[in-house]
Backbone as a ProteinNet text record, in pm:
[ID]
protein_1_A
[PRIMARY]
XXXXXXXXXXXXXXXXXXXXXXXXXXXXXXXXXXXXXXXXXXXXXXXXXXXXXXXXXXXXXXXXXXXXXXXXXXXXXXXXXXXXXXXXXXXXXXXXXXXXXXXXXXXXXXXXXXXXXXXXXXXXXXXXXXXXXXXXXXXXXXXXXXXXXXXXXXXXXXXXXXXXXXXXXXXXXXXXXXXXXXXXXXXXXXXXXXXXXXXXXXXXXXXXXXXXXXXXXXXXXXXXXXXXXXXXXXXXXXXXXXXXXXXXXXXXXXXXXXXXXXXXXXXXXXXXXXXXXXXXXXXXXXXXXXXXXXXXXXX
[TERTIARY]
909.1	926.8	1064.8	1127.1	1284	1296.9	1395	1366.6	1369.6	1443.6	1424.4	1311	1212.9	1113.1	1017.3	1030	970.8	991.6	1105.9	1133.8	1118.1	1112.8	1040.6	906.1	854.2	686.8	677.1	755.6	728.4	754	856.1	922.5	800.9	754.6	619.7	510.5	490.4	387.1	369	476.3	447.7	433	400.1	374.9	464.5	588.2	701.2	656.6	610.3	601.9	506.9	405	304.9	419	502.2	628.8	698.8	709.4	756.8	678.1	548.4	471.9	561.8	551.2	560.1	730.2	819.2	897.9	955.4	894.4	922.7	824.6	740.1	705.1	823.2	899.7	1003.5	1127.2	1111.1	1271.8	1240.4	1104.4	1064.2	1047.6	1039	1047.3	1163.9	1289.5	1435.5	1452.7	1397	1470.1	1400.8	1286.7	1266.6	1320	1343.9	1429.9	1571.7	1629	1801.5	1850.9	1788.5	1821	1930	1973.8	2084.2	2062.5	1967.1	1936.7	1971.9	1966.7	2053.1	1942.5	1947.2	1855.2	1830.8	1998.6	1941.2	1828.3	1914.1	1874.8	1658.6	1642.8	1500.6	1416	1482.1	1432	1405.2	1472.9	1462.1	1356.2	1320.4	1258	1117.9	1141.6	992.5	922.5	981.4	968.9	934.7	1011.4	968.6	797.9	790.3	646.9	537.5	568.7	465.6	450.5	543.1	519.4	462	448.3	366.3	195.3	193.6	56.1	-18.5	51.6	-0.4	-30	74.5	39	-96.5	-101.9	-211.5	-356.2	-354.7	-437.8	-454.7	-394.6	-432.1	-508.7	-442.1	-539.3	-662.3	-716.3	-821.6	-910.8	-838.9	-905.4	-932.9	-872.7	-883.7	-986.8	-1109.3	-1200.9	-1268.6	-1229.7	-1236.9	-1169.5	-1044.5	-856.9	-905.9	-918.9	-965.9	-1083.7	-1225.1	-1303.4	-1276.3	-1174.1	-1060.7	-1017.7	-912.4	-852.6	-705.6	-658.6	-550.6	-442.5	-346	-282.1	-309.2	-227.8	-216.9	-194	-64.4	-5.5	-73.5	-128.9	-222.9	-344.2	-422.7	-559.8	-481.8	-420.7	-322.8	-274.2	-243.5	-168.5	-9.6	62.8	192.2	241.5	181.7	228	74.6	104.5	3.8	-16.8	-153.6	-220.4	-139.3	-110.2	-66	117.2	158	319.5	311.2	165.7	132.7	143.6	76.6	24.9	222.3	281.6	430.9	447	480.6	581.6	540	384.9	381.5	403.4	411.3	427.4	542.9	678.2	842.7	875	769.7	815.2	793.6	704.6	620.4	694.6	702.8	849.4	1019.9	1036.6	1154.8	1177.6	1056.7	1068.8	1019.6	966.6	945.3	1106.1	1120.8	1246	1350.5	1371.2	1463	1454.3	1297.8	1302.3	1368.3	1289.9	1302.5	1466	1552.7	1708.7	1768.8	1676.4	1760	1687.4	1566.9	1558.8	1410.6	1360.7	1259.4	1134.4	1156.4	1011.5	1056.6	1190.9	1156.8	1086	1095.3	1005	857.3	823.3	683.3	596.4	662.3	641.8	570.1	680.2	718.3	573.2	569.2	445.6	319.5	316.1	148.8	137.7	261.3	220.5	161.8	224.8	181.6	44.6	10	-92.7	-222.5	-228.7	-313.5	-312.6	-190.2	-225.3	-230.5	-205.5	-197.8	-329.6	-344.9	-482	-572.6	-560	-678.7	-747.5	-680.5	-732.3	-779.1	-734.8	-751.8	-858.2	-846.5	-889.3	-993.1	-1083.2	-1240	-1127.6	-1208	-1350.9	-1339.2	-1214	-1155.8	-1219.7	-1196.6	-1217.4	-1215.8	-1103.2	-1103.1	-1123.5	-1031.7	-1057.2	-1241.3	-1325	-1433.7	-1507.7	-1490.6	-1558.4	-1519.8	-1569.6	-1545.7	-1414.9	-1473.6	-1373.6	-1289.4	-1262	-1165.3	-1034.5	-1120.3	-1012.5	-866.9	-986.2	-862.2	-785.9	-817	-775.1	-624.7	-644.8	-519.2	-407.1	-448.3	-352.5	-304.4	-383.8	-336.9	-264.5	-268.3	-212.2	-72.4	-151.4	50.1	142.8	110	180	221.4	206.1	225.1	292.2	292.4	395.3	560.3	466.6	598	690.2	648.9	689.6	755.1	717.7	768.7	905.8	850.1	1023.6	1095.4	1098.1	1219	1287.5	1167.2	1214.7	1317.5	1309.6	1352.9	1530.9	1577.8	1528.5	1557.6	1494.2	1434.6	1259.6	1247.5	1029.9	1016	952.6	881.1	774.1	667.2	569.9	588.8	711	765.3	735.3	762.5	767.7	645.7	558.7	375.2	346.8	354.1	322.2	356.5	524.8	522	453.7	430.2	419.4	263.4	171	53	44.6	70.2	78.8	92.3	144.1	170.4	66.8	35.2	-120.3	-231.4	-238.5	-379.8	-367.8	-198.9	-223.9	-209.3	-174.2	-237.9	-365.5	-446.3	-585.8	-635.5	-562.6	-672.8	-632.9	-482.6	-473.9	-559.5	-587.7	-632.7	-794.5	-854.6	-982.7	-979.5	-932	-897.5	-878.6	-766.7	-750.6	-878.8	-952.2	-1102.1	-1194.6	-1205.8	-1294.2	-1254.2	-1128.8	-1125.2	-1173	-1195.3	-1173	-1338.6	-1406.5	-1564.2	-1648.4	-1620.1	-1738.5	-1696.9	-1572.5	-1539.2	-1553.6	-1557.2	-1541.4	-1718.7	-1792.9	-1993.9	-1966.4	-1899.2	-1933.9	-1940.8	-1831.3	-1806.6	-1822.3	-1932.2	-1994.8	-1939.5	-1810.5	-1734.6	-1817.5	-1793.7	-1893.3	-1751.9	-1672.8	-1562.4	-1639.8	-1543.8	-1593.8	-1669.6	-1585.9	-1725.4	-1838	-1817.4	-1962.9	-2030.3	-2004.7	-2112.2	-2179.3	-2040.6	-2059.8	-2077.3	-2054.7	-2038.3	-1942.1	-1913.3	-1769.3	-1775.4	-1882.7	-1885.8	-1804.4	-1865	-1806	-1671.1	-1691.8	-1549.5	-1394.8	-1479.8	-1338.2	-1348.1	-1442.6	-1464.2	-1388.9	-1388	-1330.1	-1206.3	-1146.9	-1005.5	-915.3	-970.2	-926.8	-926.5	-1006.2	-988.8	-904.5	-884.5	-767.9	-591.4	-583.5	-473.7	-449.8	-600.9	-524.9	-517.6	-526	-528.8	-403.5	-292	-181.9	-104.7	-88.9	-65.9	-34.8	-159.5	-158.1	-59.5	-92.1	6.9	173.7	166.3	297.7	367.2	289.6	355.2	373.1	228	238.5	387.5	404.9	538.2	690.1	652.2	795.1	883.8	748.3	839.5	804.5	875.4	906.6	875.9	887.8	878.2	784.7	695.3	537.6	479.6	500.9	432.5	395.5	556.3	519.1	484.7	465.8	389.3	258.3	203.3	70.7	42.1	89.6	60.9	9.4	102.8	120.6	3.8	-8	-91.2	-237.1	-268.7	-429	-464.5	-463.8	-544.2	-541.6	-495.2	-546.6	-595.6	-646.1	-744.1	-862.2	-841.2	-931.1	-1007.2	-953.2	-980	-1079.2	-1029.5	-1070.5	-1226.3	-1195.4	-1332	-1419	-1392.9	-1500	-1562.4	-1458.7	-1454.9	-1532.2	-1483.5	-1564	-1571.6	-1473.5	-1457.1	-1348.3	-1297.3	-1199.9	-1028.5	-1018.3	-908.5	-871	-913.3	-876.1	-852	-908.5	-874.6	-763	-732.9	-583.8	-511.6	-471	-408.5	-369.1	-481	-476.7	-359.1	-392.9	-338	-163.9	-185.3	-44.7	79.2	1.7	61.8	89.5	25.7	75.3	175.2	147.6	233.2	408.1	383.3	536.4	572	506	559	592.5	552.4	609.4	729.7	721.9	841.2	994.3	946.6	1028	1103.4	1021.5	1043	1193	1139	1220.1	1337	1316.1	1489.9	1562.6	1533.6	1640.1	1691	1589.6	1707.5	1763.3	1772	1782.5	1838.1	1937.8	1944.1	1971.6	1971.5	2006.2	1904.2	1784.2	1640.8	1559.5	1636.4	1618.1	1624.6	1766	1769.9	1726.9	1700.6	1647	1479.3	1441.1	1306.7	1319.2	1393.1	1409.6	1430.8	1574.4	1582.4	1445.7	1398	1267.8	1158.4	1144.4	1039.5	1045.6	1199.9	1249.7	1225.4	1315.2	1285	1149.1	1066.3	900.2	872.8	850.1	821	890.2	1008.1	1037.1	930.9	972.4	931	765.5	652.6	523.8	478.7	621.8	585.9	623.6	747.1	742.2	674.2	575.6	513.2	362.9	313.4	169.4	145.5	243.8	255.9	126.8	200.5	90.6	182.8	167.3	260.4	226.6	288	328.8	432.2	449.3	420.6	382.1	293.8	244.8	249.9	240.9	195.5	69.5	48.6	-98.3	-214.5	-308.7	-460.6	-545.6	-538.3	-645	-699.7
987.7	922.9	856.2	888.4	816.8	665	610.4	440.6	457.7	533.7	488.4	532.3	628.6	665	492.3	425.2	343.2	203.5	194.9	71.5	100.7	241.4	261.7	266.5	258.3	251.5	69.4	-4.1	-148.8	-186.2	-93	-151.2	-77.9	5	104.5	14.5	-47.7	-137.9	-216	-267.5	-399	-350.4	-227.5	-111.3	-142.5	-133.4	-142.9	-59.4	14	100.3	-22	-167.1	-204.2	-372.5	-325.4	-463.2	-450.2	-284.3	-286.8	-323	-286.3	-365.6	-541.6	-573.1	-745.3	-749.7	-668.5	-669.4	-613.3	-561.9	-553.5	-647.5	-701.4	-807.4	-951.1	-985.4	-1068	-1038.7	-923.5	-861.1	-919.8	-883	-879.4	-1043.8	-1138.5	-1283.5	-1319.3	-1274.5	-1271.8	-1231.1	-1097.7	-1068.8	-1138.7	-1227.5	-1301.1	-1478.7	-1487	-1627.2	-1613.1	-1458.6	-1460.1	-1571.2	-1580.1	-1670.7	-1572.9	-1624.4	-1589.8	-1603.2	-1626.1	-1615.2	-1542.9	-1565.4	-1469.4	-1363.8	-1269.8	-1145.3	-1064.6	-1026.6	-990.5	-1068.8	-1194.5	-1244.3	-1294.6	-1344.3	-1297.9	-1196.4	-1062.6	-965.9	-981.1	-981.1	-1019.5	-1080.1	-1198.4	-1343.8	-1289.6	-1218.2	-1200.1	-1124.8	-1015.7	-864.7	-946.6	-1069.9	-1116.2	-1131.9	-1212.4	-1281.1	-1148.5	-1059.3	-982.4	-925.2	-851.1	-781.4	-870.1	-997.9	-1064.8	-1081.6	-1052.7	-1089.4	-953.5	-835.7	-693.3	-712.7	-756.3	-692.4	-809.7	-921.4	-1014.5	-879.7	-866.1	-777	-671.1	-579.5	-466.8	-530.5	-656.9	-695	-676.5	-792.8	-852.8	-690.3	-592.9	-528.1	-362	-400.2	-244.7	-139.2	-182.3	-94.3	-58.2	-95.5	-77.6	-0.8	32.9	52.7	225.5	176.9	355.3	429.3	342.2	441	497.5	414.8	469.4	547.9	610.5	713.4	665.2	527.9	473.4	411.9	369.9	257.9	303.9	382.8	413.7	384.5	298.9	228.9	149.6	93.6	-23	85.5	144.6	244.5	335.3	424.4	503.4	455.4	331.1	281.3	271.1	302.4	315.8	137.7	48	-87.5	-151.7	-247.4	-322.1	-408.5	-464.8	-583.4	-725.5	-721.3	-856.4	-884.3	-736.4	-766.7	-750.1	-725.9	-734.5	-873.6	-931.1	-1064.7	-1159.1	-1136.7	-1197.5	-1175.9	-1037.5	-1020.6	-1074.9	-1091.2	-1178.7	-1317.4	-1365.2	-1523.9	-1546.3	-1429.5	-1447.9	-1462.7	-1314	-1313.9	-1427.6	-1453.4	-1555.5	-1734.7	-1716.7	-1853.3	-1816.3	-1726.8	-1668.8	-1701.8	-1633.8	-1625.1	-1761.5	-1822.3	-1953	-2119	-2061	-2136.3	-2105.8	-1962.4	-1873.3	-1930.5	-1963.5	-1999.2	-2133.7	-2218.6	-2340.2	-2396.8	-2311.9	-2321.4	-2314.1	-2206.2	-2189.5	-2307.5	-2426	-2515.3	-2502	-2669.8	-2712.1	-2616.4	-2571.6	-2497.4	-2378.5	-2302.3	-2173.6	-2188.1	-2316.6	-2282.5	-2329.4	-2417.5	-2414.1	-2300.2	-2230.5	-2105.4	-2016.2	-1978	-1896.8	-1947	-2059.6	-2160.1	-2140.2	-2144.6	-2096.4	-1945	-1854.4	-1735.2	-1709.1	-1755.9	-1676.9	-1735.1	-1869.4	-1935.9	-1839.4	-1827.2	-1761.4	-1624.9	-1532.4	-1367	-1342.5	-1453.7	-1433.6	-1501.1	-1619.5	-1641.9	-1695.5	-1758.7	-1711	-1616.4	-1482.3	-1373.3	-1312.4	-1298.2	-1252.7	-1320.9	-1459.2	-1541.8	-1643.3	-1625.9	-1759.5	-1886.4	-1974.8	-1942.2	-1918.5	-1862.1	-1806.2	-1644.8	-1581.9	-1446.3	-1378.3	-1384.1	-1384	-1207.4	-1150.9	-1019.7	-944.6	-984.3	-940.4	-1022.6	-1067.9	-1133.5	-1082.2	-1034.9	-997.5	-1007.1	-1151.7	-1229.7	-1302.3	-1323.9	-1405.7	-1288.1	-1150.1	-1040	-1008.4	-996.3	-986.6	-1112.8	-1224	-1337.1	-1351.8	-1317	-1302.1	-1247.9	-1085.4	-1011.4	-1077.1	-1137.8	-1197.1	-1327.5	-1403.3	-1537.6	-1478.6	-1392.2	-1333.2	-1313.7	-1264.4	-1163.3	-1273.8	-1400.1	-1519.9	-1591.3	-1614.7	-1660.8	-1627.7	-1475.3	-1384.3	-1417.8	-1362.7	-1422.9	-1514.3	-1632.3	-1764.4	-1746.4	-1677.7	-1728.4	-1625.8	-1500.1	-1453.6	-1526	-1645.1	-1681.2	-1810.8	-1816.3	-1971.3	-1950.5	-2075.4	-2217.4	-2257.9	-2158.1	-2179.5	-2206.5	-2254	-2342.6	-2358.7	-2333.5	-2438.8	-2305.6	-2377	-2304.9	-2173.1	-2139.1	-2046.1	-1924.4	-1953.2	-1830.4	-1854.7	-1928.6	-1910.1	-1838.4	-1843.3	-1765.3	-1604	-1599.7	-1460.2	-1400.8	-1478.3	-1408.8	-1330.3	-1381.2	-1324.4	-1192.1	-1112.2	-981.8	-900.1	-946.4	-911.1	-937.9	-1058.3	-1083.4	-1009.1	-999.1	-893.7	-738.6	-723.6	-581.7	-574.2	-668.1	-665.7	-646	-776.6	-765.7	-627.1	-589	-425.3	-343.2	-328.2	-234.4	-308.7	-410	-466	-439.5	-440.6	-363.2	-215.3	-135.2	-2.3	15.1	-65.2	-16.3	-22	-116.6	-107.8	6.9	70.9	213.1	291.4	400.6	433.9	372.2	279.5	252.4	167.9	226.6	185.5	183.5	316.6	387.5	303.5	281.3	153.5	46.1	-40	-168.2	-217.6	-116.6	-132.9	-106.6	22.4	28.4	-152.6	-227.3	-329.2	-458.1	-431.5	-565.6	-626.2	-552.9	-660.8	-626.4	-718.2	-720	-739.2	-640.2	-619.1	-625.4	-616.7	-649.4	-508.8	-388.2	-278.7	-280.8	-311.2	-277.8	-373.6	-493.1	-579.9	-535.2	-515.9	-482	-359.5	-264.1	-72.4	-42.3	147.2	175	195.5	181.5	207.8	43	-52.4	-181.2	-199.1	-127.1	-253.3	-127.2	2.7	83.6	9.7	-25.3	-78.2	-167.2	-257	-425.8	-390.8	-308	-320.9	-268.6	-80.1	-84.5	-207.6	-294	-440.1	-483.1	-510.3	-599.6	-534.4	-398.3	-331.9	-338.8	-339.5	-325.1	-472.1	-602.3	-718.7	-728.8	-674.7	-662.9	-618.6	-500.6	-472.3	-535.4	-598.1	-708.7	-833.1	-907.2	-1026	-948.8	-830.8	-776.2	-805.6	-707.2	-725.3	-867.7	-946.8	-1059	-1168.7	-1139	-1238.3	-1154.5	-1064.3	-928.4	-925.7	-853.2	-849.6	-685	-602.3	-441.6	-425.1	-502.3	-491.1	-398.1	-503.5	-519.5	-392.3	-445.9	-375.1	-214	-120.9	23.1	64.5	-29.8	14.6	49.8	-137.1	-139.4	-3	-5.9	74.9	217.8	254.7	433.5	431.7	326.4	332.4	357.8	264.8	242.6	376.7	491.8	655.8	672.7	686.7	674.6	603.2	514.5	386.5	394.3	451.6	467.8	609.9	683.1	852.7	830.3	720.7	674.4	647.7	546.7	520.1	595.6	704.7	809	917.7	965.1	1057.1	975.6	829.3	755.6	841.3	918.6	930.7	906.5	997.6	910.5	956	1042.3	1127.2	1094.5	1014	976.2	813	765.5	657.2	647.2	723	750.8	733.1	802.1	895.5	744	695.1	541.4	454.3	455.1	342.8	389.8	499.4	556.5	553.4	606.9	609	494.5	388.5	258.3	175.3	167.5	113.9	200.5	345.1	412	412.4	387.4	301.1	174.3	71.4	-67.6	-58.3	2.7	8.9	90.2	188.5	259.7	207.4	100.1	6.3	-100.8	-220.1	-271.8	-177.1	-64.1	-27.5	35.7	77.9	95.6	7.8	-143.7	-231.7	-316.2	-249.5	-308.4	-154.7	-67.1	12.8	49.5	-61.8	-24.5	-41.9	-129.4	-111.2	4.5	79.7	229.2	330.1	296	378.6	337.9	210.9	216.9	241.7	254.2	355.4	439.3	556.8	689.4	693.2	629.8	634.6	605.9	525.8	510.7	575.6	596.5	708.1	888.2	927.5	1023.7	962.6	843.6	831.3	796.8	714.3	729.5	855.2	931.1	1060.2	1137.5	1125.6	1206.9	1161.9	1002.2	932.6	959	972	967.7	1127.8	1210.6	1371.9	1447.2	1317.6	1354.3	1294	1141.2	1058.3	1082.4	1139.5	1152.5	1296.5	1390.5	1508.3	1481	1376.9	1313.4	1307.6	1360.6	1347.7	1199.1	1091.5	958.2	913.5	847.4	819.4	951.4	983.8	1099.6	1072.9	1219.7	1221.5	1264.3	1332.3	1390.8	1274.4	1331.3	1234	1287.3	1375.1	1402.4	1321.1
-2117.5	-1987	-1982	-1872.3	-1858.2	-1832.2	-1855.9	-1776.5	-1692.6	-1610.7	-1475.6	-1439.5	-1407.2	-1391	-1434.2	-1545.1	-1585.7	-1496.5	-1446.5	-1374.6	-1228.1	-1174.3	-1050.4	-1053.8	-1157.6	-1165.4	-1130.6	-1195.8	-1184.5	-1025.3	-966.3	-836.7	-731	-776.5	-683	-654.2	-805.5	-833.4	-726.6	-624.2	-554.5	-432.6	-399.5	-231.6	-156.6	-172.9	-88.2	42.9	52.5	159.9	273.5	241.4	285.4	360.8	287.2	350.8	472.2	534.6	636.8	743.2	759.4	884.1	889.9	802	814.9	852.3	724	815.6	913.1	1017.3	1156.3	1240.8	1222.5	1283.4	1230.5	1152.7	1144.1	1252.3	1229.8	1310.3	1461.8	1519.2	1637.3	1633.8	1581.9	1581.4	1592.2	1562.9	1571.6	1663.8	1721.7	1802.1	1977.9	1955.6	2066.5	2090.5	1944.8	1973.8	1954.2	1943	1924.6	1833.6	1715.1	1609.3	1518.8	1439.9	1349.1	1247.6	1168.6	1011.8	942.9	811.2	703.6	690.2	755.5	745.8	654.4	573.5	445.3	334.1	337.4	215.3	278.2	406	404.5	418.5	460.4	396.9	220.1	154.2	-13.3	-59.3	7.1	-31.9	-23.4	128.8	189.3	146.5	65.9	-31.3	-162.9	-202.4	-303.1	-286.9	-195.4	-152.5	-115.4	-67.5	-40.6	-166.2	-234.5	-399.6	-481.5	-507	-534.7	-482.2	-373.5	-291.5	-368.8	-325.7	-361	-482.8	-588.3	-713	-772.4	-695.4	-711.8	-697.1	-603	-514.7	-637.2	-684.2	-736	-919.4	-956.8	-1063.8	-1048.6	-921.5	-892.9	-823.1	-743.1	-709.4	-754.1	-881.1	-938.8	-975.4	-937.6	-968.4	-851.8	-724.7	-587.6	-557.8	-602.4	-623.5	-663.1	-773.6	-854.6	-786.2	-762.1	-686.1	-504.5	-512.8	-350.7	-357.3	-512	-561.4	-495.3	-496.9	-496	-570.5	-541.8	-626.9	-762.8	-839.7	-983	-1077.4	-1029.9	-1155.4	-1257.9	-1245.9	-1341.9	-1369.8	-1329.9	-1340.1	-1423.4	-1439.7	-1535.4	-1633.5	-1610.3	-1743	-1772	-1640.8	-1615.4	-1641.8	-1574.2	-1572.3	-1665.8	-1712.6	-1816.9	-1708.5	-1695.3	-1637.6	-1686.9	-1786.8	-1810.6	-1746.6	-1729	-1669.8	-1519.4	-1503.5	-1353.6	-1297.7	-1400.6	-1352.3	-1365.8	-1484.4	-1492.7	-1394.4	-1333.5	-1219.1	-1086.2	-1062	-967.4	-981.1	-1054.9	-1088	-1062.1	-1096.4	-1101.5	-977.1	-927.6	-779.1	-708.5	-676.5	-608.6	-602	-735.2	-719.6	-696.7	-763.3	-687.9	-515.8	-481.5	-317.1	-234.2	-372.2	-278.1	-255.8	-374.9	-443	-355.7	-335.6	-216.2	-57.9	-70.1	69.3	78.4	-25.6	32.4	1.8	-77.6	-66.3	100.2	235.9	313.9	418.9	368.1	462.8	425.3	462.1	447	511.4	618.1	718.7	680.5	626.5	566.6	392.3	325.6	233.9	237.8	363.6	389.9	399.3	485.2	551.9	464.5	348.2	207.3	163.6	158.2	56.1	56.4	209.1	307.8	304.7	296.9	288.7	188.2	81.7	-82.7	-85.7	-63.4	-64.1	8.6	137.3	162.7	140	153.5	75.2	-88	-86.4	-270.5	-314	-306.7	-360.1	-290.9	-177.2	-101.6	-71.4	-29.3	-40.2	-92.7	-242.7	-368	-464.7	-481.7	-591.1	-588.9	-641.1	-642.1	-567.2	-555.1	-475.9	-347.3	-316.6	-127.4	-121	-188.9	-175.2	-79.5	16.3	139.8	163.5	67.4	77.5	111.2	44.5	49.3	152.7	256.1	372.5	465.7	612.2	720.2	762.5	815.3	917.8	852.5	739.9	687	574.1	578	559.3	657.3	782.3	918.3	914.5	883.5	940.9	848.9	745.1	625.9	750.3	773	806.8	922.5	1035.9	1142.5	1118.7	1016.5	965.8	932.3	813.8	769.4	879.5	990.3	1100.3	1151.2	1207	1258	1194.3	1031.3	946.2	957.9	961.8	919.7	1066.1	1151.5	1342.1	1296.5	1281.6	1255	1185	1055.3	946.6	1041.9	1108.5	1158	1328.2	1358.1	1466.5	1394	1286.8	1251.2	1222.2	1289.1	1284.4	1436.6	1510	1648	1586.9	1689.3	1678.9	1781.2	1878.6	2001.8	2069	2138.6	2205.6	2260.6	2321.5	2374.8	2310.4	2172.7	2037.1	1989.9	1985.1	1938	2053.3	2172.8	2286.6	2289.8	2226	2234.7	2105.6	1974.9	1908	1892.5	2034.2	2051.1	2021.1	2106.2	2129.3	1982.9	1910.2	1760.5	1702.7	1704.4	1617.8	1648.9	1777.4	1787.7	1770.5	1769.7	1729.2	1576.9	1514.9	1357.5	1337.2	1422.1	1386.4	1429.5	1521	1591.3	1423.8	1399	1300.2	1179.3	1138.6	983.7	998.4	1096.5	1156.4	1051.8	1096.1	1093.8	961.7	895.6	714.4	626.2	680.8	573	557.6	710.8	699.6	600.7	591.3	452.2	361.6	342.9	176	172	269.6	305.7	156.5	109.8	11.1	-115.9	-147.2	-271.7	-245.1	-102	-116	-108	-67.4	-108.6	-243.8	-249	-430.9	-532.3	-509	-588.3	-490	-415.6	-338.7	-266.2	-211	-101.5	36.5	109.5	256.6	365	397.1	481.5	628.5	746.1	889.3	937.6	842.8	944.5	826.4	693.4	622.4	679.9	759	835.9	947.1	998.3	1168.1	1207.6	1136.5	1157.1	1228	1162	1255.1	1391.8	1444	1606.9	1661.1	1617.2	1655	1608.6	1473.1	1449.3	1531.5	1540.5	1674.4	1800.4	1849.5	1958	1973.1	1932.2	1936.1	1872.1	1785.5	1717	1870.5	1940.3	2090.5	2156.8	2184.7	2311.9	2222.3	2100.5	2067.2	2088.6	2098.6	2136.8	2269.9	2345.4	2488.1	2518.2	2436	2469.3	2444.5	2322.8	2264.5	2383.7	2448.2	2543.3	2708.2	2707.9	2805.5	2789.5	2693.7	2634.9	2633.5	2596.8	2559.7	2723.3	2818.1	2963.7	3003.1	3017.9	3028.1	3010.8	2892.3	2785	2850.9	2904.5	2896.3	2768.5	2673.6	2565.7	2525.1	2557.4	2600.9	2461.3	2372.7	2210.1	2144.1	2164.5	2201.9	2280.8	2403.4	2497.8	2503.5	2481.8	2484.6	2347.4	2260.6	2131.1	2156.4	2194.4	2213.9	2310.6	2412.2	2538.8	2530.7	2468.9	2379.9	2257.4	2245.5	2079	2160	2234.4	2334.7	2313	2357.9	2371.8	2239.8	2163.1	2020.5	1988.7	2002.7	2008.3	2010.3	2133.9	2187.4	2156.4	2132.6	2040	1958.9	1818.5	1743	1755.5	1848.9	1891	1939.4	1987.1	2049.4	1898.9	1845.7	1735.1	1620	1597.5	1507.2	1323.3	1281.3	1145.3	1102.5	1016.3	869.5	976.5	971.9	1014.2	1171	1231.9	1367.1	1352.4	1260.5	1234.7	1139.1	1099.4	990.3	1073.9	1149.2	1281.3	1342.9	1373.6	1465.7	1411.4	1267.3	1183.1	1157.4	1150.1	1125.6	1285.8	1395.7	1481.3	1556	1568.6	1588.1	1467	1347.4	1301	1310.3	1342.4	1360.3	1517.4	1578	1704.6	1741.4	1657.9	1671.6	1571.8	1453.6	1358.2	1438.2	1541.1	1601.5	1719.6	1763.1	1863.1	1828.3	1690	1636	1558.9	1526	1458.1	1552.9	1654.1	1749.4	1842	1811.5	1830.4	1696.5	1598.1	1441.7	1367.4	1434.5	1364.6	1223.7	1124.6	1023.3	928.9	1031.6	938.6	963.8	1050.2	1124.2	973.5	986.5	867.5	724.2	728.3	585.6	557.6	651.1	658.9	651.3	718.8	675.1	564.2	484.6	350.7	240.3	279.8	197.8	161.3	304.5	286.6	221.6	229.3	174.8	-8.2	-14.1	-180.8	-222.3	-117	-207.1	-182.3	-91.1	-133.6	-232.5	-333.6	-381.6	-510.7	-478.4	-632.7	-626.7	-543.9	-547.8	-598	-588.5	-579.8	-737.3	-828.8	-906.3	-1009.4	-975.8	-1098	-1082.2	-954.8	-946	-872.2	-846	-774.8	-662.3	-556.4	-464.8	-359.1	-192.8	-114.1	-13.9	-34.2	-9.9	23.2	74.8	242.5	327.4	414.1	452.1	582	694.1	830	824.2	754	725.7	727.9	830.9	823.4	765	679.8	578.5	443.9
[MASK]
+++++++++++++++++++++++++++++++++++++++++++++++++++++++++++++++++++++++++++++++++++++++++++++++++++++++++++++++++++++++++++++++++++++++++++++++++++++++++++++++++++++++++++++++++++++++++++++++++++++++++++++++++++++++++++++++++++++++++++++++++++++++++++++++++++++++++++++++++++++++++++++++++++++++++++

């Protein structure tokens, strides 16, 4: 095995591919308070903080992880559990330390994030991951955090108001990611919002939360928002009629590449660093697990 092959297994480890949702919900927080923040360097911080949350996540959830037929690195044996656990600890203060260098409410921010996706979510006695309503609530908290640090060091009601429209189309999509991964998360006793509620409900209600996204989007006139949500709704709504695995892929995929498509063409250079990415995880997922990742495919 080459090093580099070995140090892209560590950098894989933290699902870089699962950081762009969040950051394009930052960009779209910037780009409604026309703030000026150092963009690179919180892109960095925030990558710090999420590769930490994940790799929390794949300790605690690895035997959920493997009967998913996911996330390899640690189940294979590529990364050791115990440099799992270092590298989130490095990260995790790294990015908090990072924050709180560029100002007091960007390292609050940093603080409450890691706090609730990292071990609330993850860790006794929160376990937020394996509860309904307090699974979604992560993803919708993060999305609102995240809003926040890219509106900063603008703050006022104006920007909790716009950043609606974003939150519920998190919650519609964080609905949606649990069905796949249905048959592992009964396997190892977690009680997620459709193993409670079933997939007829939880398509049901994730659609009203898109076309609620939608609404708020026009509402606010934030075009951002809006022709994401808008375009995304009939697939939504598809979803919901068809009610299996492959329309709900479809769902999850085609809304998050319409809000991402939204923000880089007014962010063209996070435009291109998606393309770039997704060309190099696919090369890298095709030559360490001959697995095609990042995919269009809903199979």
């Amino acid at each position: 095995m080459s090093i580099l092959m070995k140090i892209l297994d560590h950098f894989f480890l933290l699902r870089p591919t699962l950081f762009f949702p969040l950051w394009t919900v930052m960009l779209a927080g910037r780009y409604n308070s026309g703030t000026e923040s150092p963009l690179l360097v919180l892109f960095i911080l925030l990558g710090a903080l999420m590769g930490s949350a994940y790799s929390i996540n794949q300790i605690v959830d690895l035997q959920g992880d493997d009967r998913n037929n996911k996330l390899f690195h640690i189940s294979n044996g590529h990364v050791k559990r115990n440099a799992t656990m270092v590298i989130a600890v490095i990260l995790a203060v790294a990015g908090i330390i990072g924050l709180f260098s560029l100002g007091l409410t960007f390292g609050l921010i940093g603080l409450i994030f890691i706090f609730i996706t990292g071990f609330m979510y993850n860790l006794e006695p929160f376990l937020w991951k394996d509860k309904p309503l307090e699974g979604v609530l992560t993803t919708v908290v993060a999305g609102f955090l995240v809003f926040l640090l890219g509106c900063l060091p603008e703050f006022n009601f104006v920007l909790i108001w716009k950043s609606l429209p974003y939150l519920t189309a998190f919650g519609a999509v964080a609905l949606l990611t649990s069905i796949p991964d249905m048959e592992g998360d009964k396997y190892i006793g977690k009680l997620t919002f459709v193993l409670k509620y079933g997939i007829r409900t939880t398509l049901i209600f994730s659609a009203l939360l898109c076309l609620i996204s939608a609404l708020l989007g026009w509402w606010t006139q934030d075009r951002l928002i809006f022709w994401p949500a808008a375009l995304s709704l009939p697939v939504f709504i598809y979803a919901a009629f068809k009610q299996n695995r492959e329309s709900v892929i479809l769902t999850v995929k085609v809304s998050i590449l319409l809000l991402s498509l939204a923000v880089g063409f007014r962010y063209l250079l996070y435009l291109l660093l998606i393309v770039a990415y997704f060309f190099f995880a696919r090369w890298y997922y095709r030559e360490r697990f001959n697995f095609e990742y990042p995919s269009f495919k809903v199979d």
